[in-house]
DRENNU-982133 format. One record per residue (C-alpha): residue number from 1; y, x, z; residue in one letter. Coordinates in steps of 0.001 Angstrom, whole numbers, padded with zeros to 6 digits, always signed. Layout:
N
{pos = NUM&c2 = Y&c1 = X&c3 = Z&code = A}
...
***
This chain:
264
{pos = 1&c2 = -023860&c1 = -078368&c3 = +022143&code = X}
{pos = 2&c2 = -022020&c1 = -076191&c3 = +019677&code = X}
{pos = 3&c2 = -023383&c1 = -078061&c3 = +016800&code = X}
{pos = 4&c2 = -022030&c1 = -081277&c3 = +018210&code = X}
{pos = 5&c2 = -018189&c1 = -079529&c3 = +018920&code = X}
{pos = 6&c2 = -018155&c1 = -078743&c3 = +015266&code = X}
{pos = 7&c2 = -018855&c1 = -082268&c3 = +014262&code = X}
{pos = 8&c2 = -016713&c1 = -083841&c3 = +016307&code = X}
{pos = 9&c2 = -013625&c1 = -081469&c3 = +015645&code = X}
{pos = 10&c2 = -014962&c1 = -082114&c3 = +011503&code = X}
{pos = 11&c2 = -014631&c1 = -085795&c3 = +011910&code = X}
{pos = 12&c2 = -011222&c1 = -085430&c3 = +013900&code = X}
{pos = 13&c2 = -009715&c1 = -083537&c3 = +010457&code = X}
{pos = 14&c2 = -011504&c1 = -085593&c3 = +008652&code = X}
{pos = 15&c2 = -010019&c1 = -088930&c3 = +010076&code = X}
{pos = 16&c2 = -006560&c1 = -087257&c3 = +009303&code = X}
{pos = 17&c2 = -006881&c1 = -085854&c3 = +006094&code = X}
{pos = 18&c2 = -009091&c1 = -088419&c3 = +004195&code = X}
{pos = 19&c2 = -005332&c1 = -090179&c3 = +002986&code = X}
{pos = 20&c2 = -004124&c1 = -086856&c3 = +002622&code = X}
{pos = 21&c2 = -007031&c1 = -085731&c3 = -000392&code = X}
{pos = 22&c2 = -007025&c1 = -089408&c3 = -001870&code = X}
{pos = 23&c2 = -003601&c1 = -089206&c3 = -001753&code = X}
{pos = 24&c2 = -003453&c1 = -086043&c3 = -003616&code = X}
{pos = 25&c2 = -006020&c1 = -086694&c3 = -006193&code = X}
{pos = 26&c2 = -004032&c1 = -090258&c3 = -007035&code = X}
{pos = 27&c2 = -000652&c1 = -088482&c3 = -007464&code = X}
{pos = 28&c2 = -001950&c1 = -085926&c3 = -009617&code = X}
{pos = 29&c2 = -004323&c1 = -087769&c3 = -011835&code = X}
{pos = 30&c2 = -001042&c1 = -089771&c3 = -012490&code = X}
{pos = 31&c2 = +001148&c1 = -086427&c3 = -013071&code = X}
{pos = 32&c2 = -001909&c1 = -085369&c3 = -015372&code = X}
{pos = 33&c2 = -001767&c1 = -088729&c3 = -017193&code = X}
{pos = 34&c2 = +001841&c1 = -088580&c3 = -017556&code = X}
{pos = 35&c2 = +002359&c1 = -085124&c3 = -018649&code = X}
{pos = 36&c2 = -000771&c1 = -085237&c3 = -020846&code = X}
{pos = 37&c2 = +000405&c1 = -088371&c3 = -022859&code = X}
{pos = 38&c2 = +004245&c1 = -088480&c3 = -022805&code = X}
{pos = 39&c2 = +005305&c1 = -085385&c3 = -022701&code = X}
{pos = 40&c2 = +002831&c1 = -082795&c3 = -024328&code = X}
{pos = 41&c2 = +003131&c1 = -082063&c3 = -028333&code = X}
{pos = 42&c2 = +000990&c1 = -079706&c3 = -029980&code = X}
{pos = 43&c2 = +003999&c1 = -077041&c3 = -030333&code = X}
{pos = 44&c2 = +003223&c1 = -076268&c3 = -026693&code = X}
{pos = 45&c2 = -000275&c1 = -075551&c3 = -026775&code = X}
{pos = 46&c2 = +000185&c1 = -073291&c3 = -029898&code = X}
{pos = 47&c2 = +002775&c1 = -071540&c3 = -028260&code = X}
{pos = 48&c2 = +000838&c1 = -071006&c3 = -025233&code = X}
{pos = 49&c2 = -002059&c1 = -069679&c3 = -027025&code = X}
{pos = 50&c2 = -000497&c1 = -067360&c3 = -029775&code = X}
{pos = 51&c2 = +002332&c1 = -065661&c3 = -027144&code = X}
{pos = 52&c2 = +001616&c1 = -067204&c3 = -023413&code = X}
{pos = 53&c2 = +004878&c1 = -068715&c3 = -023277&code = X}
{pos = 54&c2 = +006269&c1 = -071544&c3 = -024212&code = X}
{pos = 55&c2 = +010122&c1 = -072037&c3 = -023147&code = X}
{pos = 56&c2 = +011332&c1 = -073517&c3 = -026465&code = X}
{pos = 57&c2 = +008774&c1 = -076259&c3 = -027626&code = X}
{pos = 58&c2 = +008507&c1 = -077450&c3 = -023505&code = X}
{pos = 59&c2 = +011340&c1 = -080075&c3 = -022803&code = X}
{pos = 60&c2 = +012173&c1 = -079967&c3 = -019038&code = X}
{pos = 61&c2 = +010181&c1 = -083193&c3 = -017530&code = X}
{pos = 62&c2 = +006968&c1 = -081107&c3 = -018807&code = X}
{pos = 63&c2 = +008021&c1 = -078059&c3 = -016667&code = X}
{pos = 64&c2 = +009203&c1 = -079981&c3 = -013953&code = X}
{pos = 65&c2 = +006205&c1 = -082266&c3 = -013668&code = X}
{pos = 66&c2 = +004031&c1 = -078649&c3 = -014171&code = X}
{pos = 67&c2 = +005837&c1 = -077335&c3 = -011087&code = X}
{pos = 68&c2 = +005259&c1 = -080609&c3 = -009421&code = X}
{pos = 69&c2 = +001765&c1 = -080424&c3 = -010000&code = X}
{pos = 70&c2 = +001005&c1 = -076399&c3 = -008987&code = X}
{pos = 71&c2 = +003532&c1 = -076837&c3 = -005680&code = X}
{pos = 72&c2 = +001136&c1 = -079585&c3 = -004518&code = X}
{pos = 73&c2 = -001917&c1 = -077834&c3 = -005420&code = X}
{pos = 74&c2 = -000877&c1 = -075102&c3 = -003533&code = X}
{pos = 75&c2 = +000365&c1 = -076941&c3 = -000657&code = X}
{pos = 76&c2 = -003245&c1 = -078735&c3 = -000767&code = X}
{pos = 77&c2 = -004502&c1 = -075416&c3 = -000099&code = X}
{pos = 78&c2 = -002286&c1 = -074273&c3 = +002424&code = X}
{pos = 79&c2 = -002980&c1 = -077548&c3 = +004433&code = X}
{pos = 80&c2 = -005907&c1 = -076772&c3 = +006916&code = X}
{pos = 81&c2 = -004074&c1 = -073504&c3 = +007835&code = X}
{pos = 82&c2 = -000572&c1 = -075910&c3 = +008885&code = X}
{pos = 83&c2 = -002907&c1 = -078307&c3 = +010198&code = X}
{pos = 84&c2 = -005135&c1 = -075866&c3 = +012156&code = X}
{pos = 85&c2 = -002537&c1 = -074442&c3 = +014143&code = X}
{pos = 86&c2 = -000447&c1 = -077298&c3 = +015033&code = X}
{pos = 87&c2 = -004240&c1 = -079328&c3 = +016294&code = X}
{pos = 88&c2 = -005103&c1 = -075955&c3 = +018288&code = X}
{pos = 89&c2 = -001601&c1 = -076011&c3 = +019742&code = X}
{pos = 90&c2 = -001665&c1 = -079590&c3 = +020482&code = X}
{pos = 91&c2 = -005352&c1 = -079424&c3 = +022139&code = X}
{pos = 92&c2 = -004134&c1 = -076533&c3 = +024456&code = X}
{pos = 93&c2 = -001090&c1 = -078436&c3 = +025537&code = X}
{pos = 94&c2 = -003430&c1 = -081177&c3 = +026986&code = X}
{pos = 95&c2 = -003224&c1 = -083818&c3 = +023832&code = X}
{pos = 96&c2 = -006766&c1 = -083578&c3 = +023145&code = X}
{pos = 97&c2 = -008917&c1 = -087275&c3 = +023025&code = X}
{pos = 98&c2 = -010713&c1 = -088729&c3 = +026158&code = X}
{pos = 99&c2 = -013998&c1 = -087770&c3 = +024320&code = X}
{pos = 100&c2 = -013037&c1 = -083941&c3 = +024059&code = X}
{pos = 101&c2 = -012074&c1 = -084227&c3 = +027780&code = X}
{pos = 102&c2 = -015488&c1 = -085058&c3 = +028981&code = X}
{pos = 103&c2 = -017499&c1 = -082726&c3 = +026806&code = X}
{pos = 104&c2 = -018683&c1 = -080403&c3 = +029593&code = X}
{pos = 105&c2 = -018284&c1 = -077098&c3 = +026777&code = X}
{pos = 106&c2 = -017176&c1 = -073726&c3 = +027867&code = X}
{pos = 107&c2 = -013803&c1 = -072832&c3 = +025988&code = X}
{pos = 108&c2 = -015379&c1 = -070337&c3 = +023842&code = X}
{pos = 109&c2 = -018197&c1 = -072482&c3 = +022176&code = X}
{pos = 110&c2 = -014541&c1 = -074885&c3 = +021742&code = X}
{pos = 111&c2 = -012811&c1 = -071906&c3 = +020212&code = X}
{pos = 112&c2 = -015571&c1 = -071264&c3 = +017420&code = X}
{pos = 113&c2 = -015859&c1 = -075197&c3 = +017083&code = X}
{pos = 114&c2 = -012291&c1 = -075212&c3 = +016055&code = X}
{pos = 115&c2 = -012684&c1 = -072078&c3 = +014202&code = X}
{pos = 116&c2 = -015697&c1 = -073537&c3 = +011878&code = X}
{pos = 117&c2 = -014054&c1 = -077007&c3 = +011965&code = X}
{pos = 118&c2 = -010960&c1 = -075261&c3 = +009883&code = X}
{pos = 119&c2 = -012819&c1 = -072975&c3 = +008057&code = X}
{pos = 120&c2 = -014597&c1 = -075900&c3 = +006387&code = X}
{pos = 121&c2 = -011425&c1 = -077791&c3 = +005744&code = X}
{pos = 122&c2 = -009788&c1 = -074708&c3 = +004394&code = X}
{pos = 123&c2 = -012958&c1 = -074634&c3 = +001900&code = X}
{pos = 124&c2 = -013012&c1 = -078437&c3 = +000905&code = X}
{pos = 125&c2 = -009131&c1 = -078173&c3 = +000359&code = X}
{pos = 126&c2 = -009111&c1 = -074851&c3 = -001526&code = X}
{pos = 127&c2 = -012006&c1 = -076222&c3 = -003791&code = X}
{pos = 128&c2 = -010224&c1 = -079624&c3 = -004414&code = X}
{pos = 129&c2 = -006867&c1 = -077620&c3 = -005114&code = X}
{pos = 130&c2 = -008643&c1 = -075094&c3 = -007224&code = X}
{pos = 131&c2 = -010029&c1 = -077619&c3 = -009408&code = X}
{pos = 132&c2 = -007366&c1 = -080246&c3 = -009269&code = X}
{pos = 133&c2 = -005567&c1 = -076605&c3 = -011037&code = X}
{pos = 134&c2 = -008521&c1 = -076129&c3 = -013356&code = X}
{pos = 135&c2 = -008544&c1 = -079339&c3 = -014620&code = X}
{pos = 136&c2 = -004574&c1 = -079442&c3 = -015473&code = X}
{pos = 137&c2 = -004951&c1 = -076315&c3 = -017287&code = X}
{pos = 138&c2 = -008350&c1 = -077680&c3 = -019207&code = X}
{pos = 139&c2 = -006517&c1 = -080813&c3 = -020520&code = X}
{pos = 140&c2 = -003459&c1 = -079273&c3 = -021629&code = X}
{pos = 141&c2 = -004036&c1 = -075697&c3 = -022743&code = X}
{pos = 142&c2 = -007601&c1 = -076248&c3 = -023837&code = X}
{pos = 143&c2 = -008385&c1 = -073300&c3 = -026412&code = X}
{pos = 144&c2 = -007012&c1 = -070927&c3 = -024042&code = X}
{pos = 145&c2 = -008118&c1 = -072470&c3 = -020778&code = X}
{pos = 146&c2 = -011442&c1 = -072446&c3 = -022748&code = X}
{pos = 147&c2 = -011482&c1 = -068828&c3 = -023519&code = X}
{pos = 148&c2 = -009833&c1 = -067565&c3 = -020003&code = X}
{pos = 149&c2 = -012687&c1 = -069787&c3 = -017856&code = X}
{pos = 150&c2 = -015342&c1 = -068246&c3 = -020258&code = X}
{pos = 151&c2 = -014226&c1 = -064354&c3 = -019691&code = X}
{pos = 152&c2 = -014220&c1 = -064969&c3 = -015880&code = X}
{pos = 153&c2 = -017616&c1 = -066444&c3 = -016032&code = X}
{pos = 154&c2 = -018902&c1 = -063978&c3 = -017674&code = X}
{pos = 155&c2 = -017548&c1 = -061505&c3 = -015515&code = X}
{pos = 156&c2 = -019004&c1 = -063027&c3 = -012434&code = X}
{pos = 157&c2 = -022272&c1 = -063848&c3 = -014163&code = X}
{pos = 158&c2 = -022938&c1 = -059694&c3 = -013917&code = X}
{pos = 159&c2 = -023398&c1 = -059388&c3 = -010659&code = X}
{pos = 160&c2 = -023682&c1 = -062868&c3 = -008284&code = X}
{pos = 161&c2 = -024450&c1 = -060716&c3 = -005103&code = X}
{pos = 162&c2 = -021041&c1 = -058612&c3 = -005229&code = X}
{pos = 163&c2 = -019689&c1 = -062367&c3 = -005984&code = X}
{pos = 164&c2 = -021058&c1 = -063754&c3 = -002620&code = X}
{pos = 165&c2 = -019874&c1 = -060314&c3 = -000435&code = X}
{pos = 166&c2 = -016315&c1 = -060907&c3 = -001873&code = X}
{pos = 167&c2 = -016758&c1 = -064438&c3 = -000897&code = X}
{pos = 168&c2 = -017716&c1 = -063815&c3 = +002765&code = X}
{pos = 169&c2 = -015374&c1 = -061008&c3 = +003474&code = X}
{pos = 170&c2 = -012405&c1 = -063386&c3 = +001910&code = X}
{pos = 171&c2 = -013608&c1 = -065980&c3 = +004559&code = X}
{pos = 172&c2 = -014610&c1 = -063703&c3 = +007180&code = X}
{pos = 173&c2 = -010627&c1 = -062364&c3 = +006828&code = X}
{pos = 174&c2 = -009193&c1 = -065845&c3 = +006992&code = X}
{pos = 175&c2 = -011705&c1 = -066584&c3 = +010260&code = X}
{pos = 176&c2 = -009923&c1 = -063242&c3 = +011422&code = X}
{pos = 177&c2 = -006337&c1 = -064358&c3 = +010697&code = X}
{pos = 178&c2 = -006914&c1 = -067881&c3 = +012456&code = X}
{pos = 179&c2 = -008793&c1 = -066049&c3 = +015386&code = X}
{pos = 180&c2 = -005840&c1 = -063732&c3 = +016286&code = X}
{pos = 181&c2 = -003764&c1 = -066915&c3 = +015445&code = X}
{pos = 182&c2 = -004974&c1 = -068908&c3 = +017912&code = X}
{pos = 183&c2 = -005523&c1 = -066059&c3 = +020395&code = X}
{pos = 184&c2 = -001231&c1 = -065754&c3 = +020322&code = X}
{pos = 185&c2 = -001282&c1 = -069420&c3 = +021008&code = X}
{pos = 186&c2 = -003071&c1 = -068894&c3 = +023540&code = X}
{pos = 187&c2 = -000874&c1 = -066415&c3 = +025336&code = X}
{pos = 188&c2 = +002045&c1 = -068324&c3 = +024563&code = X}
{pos = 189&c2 = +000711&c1 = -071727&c3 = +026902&code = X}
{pos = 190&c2 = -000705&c1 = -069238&c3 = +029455&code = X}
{pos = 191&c2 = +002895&c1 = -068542&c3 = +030125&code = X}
{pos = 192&c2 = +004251&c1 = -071768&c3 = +029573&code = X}
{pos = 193&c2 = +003756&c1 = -075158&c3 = +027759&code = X}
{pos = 194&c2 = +007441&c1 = -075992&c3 = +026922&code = X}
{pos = 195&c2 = +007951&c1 = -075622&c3 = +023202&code = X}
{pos = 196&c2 = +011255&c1 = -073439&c3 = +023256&code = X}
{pos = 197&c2 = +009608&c1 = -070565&c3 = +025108&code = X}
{pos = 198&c2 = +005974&c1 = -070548&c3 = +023937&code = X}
{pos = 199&c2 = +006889&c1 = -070323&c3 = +020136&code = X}
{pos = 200&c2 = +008451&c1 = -066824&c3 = +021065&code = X}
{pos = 201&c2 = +005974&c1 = -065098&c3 = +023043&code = X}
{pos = 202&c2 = +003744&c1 = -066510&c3 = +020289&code = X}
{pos = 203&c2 = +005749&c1 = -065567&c3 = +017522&code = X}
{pos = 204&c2 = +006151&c1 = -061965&c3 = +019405&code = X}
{pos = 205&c2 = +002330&c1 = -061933&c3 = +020184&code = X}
{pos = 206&c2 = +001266&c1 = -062163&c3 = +016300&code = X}
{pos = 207&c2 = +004136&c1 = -059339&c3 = +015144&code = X}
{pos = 208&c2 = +002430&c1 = -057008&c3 = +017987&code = X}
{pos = 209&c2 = -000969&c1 = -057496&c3 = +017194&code = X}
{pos = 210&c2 = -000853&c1 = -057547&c3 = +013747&code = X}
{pos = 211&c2 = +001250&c1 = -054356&c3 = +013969&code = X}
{pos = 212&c2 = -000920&c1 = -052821&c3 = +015922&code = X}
{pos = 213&c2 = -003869&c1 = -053784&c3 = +013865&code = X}
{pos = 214&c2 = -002252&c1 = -052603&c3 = +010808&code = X}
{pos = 215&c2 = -001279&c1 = -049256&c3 = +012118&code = X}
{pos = 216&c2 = -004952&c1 = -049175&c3 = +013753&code = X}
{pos = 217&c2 = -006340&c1 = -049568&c3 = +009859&code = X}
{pos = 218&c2 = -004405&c1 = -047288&c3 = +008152&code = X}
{pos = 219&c2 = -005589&c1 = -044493&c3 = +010768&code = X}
{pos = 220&c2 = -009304&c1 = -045602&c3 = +010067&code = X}
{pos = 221&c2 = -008627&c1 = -045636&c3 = +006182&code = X}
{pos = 222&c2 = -008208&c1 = -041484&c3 = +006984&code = X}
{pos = 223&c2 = -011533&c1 = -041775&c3 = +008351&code = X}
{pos = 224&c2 = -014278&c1 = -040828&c3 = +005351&code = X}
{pos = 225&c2 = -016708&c1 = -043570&c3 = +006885&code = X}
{pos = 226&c2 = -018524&c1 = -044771&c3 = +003496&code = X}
{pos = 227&c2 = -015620&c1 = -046378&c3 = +001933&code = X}
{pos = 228&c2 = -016724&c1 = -049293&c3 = -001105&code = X}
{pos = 229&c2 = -014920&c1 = -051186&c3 = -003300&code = X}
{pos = 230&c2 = -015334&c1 = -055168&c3 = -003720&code = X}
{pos = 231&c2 = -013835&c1 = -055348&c3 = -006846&code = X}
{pos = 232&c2 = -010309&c1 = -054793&c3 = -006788&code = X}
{pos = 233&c2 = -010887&c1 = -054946&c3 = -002761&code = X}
{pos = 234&c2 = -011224&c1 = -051119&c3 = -001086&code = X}
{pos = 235&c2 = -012124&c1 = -051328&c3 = +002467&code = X}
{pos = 236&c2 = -014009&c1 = -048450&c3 = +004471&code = X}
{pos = 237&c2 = -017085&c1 = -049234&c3 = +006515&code = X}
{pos = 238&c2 = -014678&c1 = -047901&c3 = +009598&code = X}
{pos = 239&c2 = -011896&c1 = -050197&c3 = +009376&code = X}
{pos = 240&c2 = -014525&c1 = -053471&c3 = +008511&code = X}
{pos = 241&c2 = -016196&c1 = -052630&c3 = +012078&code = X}
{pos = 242&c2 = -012665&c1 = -052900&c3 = +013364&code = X}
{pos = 243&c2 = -011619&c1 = -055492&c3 = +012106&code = X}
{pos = 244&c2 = -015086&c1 = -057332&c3 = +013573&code = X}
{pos = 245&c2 = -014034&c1 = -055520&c3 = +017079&code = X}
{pos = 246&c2 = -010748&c1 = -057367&c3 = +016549&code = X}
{pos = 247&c2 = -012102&c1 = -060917&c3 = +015924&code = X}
{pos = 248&c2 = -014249&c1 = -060642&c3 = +018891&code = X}
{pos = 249&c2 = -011947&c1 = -059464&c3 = +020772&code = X}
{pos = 250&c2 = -009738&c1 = -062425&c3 = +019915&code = X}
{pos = 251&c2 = -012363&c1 = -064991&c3 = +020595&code = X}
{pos = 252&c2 = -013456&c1 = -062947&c3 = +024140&code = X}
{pos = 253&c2 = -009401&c1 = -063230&c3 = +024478&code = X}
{pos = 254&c2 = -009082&c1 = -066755&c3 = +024132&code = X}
{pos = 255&c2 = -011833&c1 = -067395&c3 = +025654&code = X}
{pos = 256&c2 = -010646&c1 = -065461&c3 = +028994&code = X}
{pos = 257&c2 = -007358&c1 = -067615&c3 = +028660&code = X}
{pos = 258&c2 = -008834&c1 = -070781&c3 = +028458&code = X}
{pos = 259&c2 = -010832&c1 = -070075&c3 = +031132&code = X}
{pos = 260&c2 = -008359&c1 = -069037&c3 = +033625&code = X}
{pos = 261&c2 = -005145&c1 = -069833&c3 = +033065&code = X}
{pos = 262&c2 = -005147&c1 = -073033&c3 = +030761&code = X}
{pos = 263&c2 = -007916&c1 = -074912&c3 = +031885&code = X}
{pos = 264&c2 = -008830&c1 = -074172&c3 = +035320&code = X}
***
């Protein structure tokens, strides 16, 4: 059942962000094409490889089409976690298709659908952005892009297992952030489903929790509990069990919600 929640909520964002990527990779193979042939001279990649900077030999439509180019990338990015929230809020307020309706699901096996659903866009959209990024800097700064891309291979290349823990704790923490997320929602349309009032207790909800999560992890960072270092990450054994009590919490939370005071 879970497996076909996850589906369906992957071929709901799918169905709304399919213009969304092939609109994004059309405007920004044209603001590579442009910047790439009218505007770039050689001055700029010398400058960029002998001091990092180059303010002087750049005329302005090159920095302003750069900008262009990084603030969509980055909104790219930032995409699933707009368009997570606002489809979670919608679903709770009763917007959700005919076809979600009659799924006989309990609300957490919903929950984690939702949860994996953006998790997955958040990785499709990140990847596209990262290399939409890569590929800009490839074409126009290529000795240095060259020589940057070949250090941090090389660094990763040394140890592929610390490589895959930093890369489930980084999506383990955004699962966490979207969890407690959508747990505020939650409380917010237990309450009420008018707009004007829910935002609040949502809005207050998050600055709570997070506060009192944050407080709750700097006491456990006291606690000598076989603290390790992912890199330039330090975490303690103590506060990642806490943080796991938190996300469970959060689903068991929603869940709860769902269950009776939403949907019943």
């Amino acid at each position: 059942m879970i497996g076909k929640l996850i589906y369906f909520e992957i071929m709901k964002k799918w169905r709304s962000a399919k213009y969304l990527l092939l609109g994004y990779l059309g405007i920004q193979a044209l603001n590579l094409l442009i910047t790439r042939i009218f505007l770039w001279n050689n001055k700029i990649g010398d400058a960029f490889i002998h001091s990092g900077t180059a303010p002087n030999n750049a005329g302005l439509p090159f920095i302003l089409t750069t900008i262009l180019f990084f603030i969509l990338a980055i909104f790219l990015g930032a995409f699933p976690f707009i368009e997570g929230i606002y489809r979670f809020e919608r679903d709770l307020s009763g917007r959700q298709s005919y076809l979600e309706l009659m799924i006989p699901a309990v609300s957490w096996k919903k929950v984690l659908a939702k949860l994996a659903a953006t998790l997955s866009s958040l990785i499709v959209c990140g990847t596209v952005s990262l290399f939409s990024m890569f590929m800009y800097v490839m074409a126009n700064f290529n000795a240095q892009a060259i020589e940057f891309i070949g250090d941090i291979i090389e660094a990763l290349s040394h140890d592929w297992f610390k490589v895959i823990l930093v890369v489930l704790y980084m999506l383990f923490s955004c699962a966490a952030s979207f969890m407690i997320i959508f747990f505020c929602i939650t409380i917010a349309k237990s309450f009420t489903h008018k707009n004007r009032i829910a935002v609040p207790i949502g809005i207050a909800a998050f600055l709570i929790i997070t506060g009192c999560t944050a407080a709750l992890g700097i006491q456990l960072d006291k606690i000598p509990l076989m603290k390790f270092s992912l890199w330039e990450i330090e975490t303690s054994l103590s506060r990642t069990l806490a943080d796991i009590i938190v996300f469970l919490a959060a689903i068991a939370g929603t869940n709860w919600l769902m269950e009776k005071r939403i949907e019943h």
